[in-house]
C-alpha atoms as a printed R data frame, in Angstrom:
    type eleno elety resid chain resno      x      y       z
1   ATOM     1    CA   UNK     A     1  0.000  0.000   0.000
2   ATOM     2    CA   UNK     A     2  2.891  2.326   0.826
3   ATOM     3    CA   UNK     A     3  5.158  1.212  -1.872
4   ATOM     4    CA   UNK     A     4  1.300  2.083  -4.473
5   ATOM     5    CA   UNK     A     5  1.004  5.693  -2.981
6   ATOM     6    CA   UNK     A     6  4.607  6.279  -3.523
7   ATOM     7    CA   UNK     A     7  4.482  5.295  -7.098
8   ATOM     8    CA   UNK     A     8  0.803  7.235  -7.764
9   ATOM     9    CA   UNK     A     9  2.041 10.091  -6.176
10  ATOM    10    CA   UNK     A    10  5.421  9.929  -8.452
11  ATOM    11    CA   UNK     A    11  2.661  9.285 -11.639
12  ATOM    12    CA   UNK     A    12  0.975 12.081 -10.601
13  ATOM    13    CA   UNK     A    13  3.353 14.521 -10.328
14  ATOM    14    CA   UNK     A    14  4.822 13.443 -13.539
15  ATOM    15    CA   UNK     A    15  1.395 14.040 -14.933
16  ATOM    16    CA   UNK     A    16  1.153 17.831 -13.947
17  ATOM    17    CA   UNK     A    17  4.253 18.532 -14.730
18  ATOM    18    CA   UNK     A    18  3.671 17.155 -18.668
19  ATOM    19    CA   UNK     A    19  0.029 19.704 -18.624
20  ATOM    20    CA   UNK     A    20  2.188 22.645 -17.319
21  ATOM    21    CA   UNK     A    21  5.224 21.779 -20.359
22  ATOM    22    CA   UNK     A    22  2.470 21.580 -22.298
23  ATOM    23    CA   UNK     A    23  0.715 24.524 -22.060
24  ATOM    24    CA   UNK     A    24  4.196 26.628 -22.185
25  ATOM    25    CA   UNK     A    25  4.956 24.800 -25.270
26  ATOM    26    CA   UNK     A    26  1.451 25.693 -26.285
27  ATOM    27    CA   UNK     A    27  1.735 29.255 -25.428
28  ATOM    28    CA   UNK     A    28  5.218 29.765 -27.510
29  ATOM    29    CA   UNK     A    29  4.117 28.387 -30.412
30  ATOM    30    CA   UNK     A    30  0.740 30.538 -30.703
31  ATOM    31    CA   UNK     A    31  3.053 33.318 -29.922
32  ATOM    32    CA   UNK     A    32  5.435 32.359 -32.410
33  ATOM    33    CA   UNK     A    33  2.874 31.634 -34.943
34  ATOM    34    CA   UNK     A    34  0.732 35.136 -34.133
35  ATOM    35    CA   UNK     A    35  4.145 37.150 -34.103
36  ATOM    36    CA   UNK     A    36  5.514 35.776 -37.464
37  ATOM    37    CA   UNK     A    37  1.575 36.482 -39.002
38  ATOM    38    CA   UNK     A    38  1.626 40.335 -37.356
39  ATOM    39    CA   UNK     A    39  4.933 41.651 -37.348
40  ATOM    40    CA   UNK     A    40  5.630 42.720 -40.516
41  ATOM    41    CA   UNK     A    41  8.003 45.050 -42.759
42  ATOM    42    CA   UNK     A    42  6.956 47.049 -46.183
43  ATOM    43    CA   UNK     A    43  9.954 46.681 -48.606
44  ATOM    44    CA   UNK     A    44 10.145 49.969 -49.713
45  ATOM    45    CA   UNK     A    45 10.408 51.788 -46.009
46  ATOM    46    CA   UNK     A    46 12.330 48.658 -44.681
47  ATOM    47    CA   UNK     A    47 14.354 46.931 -47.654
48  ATOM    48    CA   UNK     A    48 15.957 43.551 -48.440
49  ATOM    49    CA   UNK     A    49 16.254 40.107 -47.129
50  ATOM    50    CA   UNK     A    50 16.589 39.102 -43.199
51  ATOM    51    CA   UNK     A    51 20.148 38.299 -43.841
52  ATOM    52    CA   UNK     A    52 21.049 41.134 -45.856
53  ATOM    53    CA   UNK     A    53 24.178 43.058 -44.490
54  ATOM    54    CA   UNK     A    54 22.282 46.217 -44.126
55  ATOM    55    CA   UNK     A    55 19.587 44.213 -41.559
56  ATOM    56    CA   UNK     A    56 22.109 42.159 -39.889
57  ATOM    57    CA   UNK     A    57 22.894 43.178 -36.251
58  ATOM    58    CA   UNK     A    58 25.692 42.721 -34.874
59  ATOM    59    CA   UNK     A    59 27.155 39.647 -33.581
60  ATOM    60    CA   UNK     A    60 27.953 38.473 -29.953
61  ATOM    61    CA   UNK     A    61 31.844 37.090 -31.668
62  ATOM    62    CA   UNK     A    62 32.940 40.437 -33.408
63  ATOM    63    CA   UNK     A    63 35.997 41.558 -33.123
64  ATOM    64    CA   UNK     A    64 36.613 45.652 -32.373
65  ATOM    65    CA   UNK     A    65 39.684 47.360 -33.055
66  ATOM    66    CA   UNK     A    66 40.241 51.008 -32.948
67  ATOM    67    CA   UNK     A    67 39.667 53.245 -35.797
68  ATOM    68    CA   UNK     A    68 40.805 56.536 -34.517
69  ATOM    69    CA   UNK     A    69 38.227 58.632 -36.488
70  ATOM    70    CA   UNK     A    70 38.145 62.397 -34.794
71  ATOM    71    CA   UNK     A    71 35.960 65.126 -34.792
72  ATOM    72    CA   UNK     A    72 35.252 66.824 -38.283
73  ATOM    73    CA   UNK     A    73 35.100 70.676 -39.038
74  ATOM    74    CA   UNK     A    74 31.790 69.554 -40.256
75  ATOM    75    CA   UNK     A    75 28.153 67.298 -40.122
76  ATOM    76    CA   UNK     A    76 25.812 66.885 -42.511
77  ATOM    77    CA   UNK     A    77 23.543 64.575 -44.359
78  ATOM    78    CA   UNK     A    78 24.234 62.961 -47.750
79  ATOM    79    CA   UNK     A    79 20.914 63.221 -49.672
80  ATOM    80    CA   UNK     A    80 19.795 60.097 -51.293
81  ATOM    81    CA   UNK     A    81 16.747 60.326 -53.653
82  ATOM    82    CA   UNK     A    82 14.063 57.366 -53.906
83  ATOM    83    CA   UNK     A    83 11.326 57.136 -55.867
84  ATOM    84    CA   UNK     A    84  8.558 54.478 -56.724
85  ATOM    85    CA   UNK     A    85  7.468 54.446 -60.471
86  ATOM    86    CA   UNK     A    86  4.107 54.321 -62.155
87  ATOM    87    CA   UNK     A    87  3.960 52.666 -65.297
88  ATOM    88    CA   UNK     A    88  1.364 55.634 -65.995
89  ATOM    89    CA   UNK     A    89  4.269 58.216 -66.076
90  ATOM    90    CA   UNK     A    90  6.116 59.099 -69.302
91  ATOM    91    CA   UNK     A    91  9.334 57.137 -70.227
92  ATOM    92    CA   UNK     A    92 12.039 59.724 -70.081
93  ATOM    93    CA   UNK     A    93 16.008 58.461 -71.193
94  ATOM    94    CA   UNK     A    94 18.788 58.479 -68.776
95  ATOM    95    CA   UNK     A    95 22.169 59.757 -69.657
96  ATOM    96    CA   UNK     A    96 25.196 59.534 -68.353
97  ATOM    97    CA   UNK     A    97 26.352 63.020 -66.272
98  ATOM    98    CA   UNK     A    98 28.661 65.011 -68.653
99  ATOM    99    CA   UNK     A    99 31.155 66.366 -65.720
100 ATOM   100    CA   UNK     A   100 30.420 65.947 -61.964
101 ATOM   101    CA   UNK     A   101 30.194 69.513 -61.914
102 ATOM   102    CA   UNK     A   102 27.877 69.875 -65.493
103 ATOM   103    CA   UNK     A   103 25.919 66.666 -65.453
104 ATOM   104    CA   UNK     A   104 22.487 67.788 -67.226
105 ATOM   105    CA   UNK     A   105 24.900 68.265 -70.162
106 ATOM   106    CA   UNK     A   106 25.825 64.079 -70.926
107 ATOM   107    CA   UNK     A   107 24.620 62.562 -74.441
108 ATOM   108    CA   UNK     A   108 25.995 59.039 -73.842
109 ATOM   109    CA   UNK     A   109 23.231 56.572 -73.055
110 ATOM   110    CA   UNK     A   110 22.673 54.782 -69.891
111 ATOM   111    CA   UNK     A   111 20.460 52.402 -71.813
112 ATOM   112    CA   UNK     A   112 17.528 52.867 -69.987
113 ATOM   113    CA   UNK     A   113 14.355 54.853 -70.184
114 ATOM   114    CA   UNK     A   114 12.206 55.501 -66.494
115 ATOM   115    CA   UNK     A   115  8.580 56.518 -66.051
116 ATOM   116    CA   UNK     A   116  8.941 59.892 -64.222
117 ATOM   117    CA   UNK     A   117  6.467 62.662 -63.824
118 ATOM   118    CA   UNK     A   118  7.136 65.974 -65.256
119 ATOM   119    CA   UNK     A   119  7.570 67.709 -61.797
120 ATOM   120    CA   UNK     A   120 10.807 65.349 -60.969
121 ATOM   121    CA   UNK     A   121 13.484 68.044 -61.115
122 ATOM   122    CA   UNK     A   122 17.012 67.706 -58.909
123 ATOM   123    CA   UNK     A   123 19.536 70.655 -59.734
124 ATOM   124    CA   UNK     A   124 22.725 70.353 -61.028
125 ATOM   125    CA   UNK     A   125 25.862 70.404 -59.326
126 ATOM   126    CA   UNK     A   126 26.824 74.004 -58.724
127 ATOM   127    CA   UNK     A   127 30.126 76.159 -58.837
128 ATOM   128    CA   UNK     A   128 29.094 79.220 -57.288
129 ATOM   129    CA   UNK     A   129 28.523 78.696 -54.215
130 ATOM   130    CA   UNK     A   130 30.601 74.681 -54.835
131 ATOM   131    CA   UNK     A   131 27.904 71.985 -54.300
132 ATOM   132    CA   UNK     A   132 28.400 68.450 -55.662
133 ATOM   133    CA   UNK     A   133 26.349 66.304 -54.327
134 ATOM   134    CA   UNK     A   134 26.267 62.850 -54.561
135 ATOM   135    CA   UNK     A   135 23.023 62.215 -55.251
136 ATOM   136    CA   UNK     A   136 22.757 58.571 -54.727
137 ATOM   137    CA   UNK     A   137 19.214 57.566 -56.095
138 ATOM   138    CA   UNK     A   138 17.142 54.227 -56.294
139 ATOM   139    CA   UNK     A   139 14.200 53.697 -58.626
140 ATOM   140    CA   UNK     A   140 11.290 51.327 -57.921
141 ATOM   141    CA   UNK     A   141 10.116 49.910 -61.252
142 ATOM   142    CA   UNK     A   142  6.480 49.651 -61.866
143 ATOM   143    CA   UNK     A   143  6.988 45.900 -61.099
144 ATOM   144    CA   UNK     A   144  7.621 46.480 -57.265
145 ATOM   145    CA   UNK     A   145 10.317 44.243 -57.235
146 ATOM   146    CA   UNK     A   146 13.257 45.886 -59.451
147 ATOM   147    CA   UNK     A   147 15.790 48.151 -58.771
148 ATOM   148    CA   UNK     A   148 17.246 50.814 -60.895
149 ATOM   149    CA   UNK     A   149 20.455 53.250 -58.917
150 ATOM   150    CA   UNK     A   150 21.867 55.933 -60.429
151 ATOM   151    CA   UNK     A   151 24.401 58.359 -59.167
152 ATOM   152    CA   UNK     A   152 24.406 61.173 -59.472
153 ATOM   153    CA   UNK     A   153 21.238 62.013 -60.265
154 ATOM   154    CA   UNK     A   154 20.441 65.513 -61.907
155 ATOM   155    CA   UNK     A   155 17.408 66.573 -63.883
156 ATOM   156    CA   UNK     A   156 16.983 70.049 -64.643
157 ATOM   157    CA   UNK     A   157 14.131 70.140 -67.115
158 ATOM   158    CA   UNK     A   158 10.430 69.046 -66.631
159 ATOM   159    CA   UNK     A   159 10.128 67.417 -69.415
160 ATOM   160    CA   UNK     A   160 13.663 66.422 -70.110
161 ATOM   161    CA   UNK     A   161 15.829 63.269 -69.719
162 ATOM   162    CA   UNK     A   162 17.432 61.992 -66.889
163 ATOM   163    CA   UNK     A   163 21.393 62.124 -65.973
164 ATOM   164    CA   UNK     A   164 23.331 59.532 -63.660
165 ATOM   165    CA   UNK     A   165 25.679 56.597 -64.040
166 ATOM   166    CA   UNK     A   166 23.564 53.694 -63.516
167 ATOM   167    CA   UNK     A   167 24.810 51.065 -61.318
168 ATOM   168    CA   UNK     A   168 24.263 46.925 -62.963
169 ATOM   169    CA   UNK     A   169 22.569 44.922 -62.730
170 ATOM   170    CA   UNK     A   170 19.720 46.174 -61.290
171 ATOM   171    CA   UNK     A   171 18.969 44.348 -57.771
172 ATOM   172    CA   UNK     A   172 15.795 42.706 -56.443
173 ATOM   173    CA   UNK     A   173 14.060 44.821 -53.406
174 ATOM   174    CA   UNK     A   174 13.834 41.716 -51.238
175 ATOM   175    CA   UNK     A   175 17.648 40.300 -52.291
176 ATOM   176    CA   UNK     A   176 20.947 41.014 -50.288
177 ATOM   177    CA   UNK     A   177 20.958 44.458 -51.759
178 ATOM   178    CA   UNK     A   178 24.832 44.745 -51.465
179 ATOM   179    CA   UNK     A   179 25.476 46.756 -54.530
180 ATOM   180    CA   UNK     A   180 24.633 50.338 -55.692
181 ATOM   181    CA   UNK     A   181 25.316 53.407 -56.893
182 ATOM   182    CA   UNK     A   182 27.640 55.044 -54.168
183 ATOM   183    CA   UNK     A   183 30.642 54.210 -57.057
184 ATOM   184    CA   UNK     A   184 33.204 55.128 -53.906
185 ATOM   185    CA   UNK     A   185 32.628 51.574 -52.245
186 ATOM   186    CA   UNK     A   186 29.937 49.971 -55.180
187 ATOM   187    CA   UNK     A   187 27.403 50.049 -52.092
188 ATOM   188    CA   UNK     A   188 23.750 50.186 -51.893
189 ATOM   189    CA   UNK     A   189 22.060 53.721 -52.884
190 ATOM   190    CA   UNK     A   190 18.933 53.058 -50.492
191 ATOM   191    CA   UNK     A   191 20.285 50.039 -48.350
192 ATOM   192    CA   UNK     A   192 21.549 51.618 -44.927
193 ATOM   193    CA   UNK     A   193 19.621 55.013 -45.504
194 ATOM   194    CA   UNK     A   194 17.898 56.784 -42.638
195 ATOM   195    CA   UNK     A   195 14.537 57.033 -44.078
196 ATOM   196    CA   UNK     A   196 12.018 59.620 -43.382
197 ATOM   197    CA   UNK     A   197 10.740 59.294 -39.497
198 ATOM   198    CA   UNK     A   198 13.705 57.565 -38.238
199 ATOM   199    CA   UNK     A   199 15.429 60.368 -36.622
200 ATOM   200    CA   UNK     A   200 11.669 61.654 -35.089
201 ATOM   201    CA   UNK     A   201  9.691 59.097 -34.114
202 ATOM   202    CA   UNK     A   202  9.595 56.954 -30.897
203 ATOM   203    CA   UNK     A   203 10.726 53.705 -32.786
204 ATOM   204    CA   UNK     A   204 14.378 52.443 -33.056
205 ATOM   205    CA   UNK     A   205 16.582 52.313 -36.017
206 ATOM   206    CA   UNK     A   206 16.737 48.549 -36.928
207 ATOM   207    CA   UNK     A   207 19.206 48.514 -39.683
208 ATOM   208    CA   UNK     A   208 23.253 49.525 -40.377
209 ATOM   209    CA   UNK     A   209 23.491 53.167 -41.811
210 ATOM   210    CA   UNK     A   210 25.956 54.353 -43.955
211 ATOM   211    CA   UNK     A   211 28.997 56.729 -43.334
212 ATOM   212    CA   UNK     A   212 30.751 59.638 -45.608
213 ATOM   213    CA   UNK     A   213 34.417 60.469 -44.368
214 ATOM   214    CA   UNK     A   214 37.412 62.255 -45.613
215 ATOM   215    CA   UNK     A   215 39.659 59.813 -47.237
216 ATOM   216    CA   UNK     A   216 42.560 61.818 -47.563
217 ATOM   217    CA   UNK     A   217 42.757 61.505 -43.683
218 ATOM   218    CA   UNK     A   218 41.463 58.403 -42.805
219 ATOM   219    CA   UNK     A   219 41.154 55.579 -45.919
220 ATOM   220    CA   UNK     A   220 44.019 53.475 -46.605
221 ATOM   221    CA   UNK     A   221 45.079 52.684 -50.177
222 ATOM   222    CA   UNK     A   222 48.178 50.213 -51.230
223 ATOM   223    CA   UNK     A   223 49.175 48.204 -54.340
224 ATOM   224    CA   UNK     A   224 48.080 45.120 -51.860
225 ATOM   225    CA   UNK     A   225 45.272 47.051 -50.533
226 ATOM   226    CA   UNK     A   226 43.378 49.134 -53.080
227 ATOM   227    CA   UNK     A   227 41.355 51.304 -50.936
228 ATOM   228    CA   UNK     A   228 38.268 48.605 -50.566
229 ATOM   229    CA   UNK     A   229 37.210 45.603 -48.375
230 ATOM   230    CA   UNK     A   230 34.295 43.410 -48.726
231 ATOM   231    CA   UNK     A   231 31.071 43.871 -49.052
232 ATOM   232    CA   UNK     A   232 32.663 47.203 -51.302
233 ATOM   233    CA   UNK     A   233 33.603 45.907 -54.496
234 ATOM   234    CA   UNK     A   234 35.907 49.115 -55.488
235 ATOM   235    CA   UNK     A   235 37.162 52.435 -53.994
236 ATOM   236    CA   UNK     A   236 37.055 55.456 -55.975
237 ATOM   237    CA   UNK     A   237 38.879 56.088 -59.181
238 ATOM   238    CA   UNK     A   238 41.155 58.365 -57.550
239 ATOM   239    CA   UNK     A   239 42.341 56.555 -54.551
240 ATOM   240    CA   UNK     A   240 45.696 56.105 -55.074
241 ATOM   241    CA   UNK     A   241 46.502 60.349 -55.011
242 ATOM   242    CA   UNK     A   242 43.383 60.792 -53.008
243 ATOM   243    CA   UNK     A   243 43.340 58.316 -49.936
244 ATOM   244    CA   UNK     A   244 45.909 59.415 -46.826
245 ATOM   245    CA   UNK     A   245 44.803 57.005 -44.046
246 ATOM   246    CA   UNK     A   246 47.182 54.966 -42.596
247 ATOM   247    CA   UNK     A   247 44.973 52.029 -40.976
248 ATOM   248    CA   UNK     A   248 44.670 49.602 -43.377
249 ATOM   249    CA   UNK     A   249 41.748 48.183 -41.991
250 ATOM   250    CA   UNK     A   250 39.646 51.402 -42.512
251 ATOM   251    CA   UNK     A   251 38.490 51.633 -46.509
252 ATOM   252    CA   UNK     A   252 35.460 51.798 -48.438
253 ATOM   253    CA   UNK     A   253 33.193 49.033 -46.931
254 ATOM   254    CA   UNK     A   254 34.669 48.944 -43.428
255 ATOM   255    CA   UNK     A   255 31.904 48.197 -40.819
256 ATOM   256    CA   UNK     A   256 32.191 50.143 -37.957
257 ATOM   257    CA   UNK     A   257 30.471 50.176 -35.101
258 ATOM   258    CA   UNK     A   258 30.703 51.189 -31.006
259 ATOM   259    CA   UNK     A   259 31.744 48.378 -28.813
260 ATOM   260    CA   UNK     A   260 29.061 47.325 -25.844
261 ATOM   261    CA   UNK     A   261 31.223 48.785 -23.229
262 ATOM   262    CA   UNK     A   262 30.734 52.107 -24.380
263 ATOM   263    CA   UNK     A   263 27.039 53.822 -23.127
264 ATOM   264    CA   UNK     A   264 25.029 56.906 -23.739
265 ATOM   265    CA   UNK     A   265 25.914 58.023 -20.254
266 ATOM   266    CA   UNK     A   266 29.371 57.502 -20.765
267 ATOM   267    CA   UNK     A   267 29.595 59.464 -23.729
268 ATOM   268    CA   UNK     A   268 27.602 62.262 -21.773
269 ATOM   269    CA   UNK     A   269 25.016 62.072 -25.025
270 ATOM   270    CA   UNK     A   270 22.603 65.260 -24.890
271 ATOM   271    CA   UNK     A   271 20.339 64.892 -27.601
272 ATOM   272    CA   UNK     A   272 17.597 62.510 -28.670
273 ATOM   273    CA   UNK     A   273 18.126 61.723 -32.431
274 ATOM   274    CA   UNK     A   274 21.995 61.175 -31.258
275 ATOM   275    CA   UNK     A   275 20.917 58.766 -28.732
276 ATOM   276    CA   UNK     A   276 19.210 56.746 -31.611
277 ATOM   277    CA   UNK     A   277 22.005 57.196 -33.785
278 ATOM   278    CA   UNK     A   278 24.017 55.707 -30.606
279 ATOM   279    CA   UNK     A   279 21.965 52.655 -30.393
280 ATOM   280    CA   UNK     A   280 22.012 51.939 -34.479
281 ATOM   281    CA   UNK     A   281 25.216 52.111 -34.278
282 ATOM   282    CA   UNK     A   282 26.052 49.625 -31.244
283 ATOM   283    CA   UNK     A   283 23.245 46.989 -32.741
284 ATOM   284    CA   UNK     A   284 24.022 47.284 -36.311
285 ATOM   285    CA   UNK     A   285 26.630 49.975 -37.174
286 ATOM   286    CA   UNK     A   286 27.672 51.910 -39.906
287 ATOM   287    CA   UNK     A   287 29.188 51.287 -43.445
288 ATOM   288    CA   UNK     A   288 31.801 53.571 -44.910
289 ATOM   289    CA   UNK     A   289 30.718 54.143 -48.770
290 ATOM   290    CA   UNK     A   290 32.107 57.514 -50.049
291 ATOM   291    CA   UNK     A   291 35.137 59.503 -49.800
292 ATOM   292    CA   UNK     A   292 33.495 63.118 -48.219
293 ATOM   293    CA   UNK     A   293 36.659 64.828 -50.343
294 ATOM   294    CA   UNK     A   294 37.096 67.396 -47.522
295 ATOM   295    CA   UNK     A   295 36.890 67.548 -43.276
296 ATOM   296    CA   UNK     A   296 33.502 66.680 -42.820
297 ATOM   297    CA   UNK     A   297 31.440 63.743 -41.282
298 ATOM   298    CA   UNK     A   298 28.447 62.635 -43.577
299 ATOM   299    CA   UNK     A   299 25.374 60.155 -42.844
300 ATOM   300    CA   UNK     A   300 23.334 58.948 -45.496
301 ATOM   301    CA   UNK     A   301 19.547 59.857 -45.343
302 ATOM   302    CA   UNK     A   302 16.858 60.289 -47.350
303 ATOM   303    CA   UNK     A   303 15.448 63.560 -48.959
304 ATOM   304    CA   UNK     A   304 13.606 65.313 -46.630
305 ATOM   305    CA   UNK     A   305 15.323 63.728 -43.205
306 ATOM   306    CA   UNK     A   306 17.011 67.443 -42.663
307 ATOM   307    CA   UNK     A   307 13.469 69.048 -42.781
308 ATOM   308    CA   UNK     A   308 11.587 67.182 -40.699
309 ATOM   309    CA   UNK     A   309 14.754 66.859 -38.576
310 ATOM   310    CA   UNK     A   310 14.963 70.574 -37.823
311 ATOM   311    CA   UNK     A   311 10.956 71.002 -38.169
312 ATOM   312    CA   UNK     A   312 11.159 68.661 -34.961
313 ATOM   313    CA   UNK     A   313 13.909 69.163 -32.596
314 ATOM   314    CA   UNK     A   314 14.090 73.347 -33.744
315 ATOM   315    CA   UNK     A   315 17.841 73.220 -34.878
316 ATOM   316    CA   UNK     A   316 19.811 71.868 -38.149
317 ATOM   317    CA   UNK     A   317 21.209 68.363 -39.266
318 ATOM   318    CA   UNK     A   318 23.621 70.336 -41.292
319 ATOM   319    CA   UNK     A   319 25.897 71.937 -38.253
320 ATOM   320    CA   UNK     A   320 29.269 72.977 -37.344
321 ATOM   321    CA   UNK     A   321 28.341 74.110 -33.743
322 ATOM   322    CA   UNK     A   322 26.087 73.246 -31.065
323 ATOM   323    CA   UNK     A   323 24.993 70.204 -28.974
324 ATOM   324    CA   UNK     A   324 23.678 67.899 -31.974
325 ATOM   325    CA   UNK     A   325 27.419 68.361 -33.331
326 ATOM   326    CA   UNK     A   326 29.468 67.648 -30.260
327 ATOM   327    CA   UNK     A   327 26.939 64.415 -29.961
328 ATOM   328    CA   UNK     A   328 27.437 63.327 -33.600
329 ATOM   329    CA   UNK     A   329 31.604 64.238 -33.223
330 ATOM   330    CA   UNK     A   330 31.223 62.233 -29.854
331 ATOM   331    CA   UNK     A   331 29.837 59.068 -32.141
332 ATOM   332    CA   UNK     A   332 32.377 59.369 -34.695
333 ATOM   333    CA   UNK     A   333 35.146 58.922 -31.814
334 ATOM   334    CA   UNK     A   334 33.433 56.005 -30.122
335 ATOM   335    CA   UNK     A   335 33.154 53.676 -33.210
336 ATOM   336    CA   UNK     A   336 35.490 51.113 -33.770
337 ATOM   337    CA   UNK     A   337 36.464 48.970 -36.617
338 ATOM   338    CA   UNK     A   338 34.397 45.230 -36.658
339 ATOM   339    CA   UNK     A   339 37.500 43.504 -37.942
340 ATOM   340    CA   UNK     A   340 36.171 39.871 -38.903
341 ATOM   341    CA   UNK     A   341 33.143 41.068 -40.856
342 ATOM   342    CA   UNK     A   342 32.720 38.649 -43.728
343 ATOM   343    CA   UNK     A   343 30.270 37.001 -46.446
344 ATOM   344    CA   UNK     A   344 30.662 34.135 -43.303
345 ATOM   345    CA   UNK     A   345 30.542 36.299 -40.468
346 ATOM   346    CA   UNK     A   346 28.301 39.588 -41.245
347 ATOM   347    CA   UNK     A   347 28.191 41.803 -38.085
348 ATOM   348    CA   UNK     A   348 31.412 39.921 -36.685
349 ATOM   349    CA   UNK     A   349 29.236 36.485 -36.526
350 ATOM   350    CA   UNK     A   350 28.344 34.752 -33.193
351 ATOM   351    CA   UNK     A   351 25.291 32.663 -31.487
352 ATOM   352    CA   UNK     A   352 23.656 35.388 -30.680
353 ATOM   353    CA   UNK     A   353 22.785 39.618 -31.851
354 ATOM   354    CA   UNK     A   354 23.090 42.237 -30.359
355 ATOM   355    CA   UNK     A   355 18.796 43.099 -31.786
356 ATOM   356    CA   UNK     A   356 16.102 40.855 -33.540
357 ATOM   357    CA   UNK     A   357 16.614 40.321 -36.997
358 ATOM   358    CA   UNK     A   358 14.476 41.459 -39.425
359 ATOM   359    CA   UNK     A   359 11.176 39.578 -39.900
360 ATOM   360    CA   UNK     A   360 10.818 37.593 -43.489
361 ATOM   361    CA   UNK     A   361  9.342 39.833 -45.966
């Protein structure tokens, strides 16, 4: 009789522990399954695949060494333009830019004709006062799938044609999106770019953005070397005069991003959009993918980020002064180089992330 309770009361036990497994088991997979069927991304605000190096966090095994970047006579954003086609639209040629300082002058075809309204107009490049923008663009073809990047982009007529080297082959929205039209590093025009409402609204930054810095002081260029590391697949035509840096870990394509001893209290951060520009770059960080040509610090946004920027907090995203600047110069001192990341190990690699990754599309 004693030896019968023993063993029912073992039985038992047993039993209620299998119902409470159960119902946890239960629990995570309706969570799973209801998270998976909610949480979702729009391609166009949040592009490419999970594993895509522009939506890969970074990993728990990456390895940080310094990169010695200091504080810039200047911030501001580099202006990338994006725009989703309607089949509706008239076809308009695009050329390739006759100068980088005259490029709504080019004849030779890019061999491609877009559907743009007539109202599309972006300047040319201008000597007086000096602006040459880059003008990294991405087209959405009619399809919703296809990719067309130019760089740079001008169009100075209503009605006229449209100037910019095109980057090829075009790239799928929902591939790896690697390549582009930022011909310093061959990266993305649109992956990595803080999009409109990143910077003011109360949601994190869940991608790598992209960095513009002075090569003359800071990218390294040998015979060995030339100037680029994977996932760049060049440097710019002019690296071998034009790149001073003597790290040779730090070239077009170099990941960088702020090792997780570093914190916004430590760095005595003062302003909000820094602080999320703090956290984007500890959980994802930044790519370098164009030579600024002159001592300034660029981050690659979206046309109309500056606007609503200033509309927002009350002061500029273009600045040489002031809190937002000592933040941003503050940034560009913390990062560090992620020395092992690879086509193997994006983000450095490791079990686990520093964030979520991105959900499927």
């Amino acid at each position: 009789m004693k030896l019968f309770s023993i063993f029912s009361y073992r039985k038992w036990k047993l039993r209620i522990f299998a119902a409470i497994v159960s119902i946890v088991v239960t629990i995570f997979l309706t969570s799973s399954t209801t998270n998976s069927q909610t949480v979702t991304r729009d391609p166009w605000l949040w592009p490419f695949s999970t594993t895509s190096i522009w939506n890969m966090p970074i990993g728990s095994d990456a390895k940080y060494i310094p990169a010695n970047i200091q504080k810039a006579g200047w911030f501001g954003p580099d202006r990338e333009y994006f725009y989703k086609l309607k089949a509706s639209d008239p076809l308009r040629p695009v050329y390739s830019p006759g100068s980088w300082t005259k490029r709504c002058s080019g004849t030779n075809s890019m061999n491609i004709s877009l559907p743009v309204p007539n109202s599309l107009i972006i300047p040319d490049a201008t000597l007086n006062p000096y602006s040459t923008p880059n003008n990294a663009s991405a087209f959405l073809m009619p399809d919703g799938k296809t990719l067309v990047q130019l760089e740079p982009l001008a169009r100075c007529q209503k009605s006229g044609p449209i100037y910019g080297w095109r980057y090829y082959p075009d790239l799928s929205l929902s591939g790896e999106g690697i390549g582009g039209a930022h011909f310093g590093s061959g990266l993305s025009s649109i992956g990595g770019s803080i999009r409109k409402g990143e910077l003011t609204s109360d949601q994190a930054i869940r991608h790598a953005i992209k960095f513009v810095i002075w090569g003359k002081k800071y990218l390294y260029y040998s015979s060995n070397l030339p100037g680029y590391r994977w996932p760049a697949d060049r440097a710019d035509s002019a690296a071998a005069t034009n790149y001073g840096g003597t790290n040779p870990a730090l070239v077009q394509g170099t990941l960088l991003a702020i090792p997780p001893s570093v914190t916004e209290t430590s760095l005595q951060l003062q302003t909000p959009a820094a602080k999320k520009l703090f956290r984007a770059l500890q959980n994802y960080g930044a790519y370098v993918v164009d030579d600024a040509g002159w001592d300034g610090h660029y981050i690659a946004v979206e046309q109309g980020v500056p606007e609503e920027f200033k509309a927002k907090y009350g002061y500029s995203f273009e600045t040489g002064a002031g809190a937002f600047y000592d933040d941003i110069m503050k940034l560009y001192r913390a990062v560090y180089i992620v020395d092992n990341n690879s086509p193997t190990s994006i983000g450095g690699g490791g079990s686990t992330r520093r964030a979520p990754l991105a959900p499927p599309l």
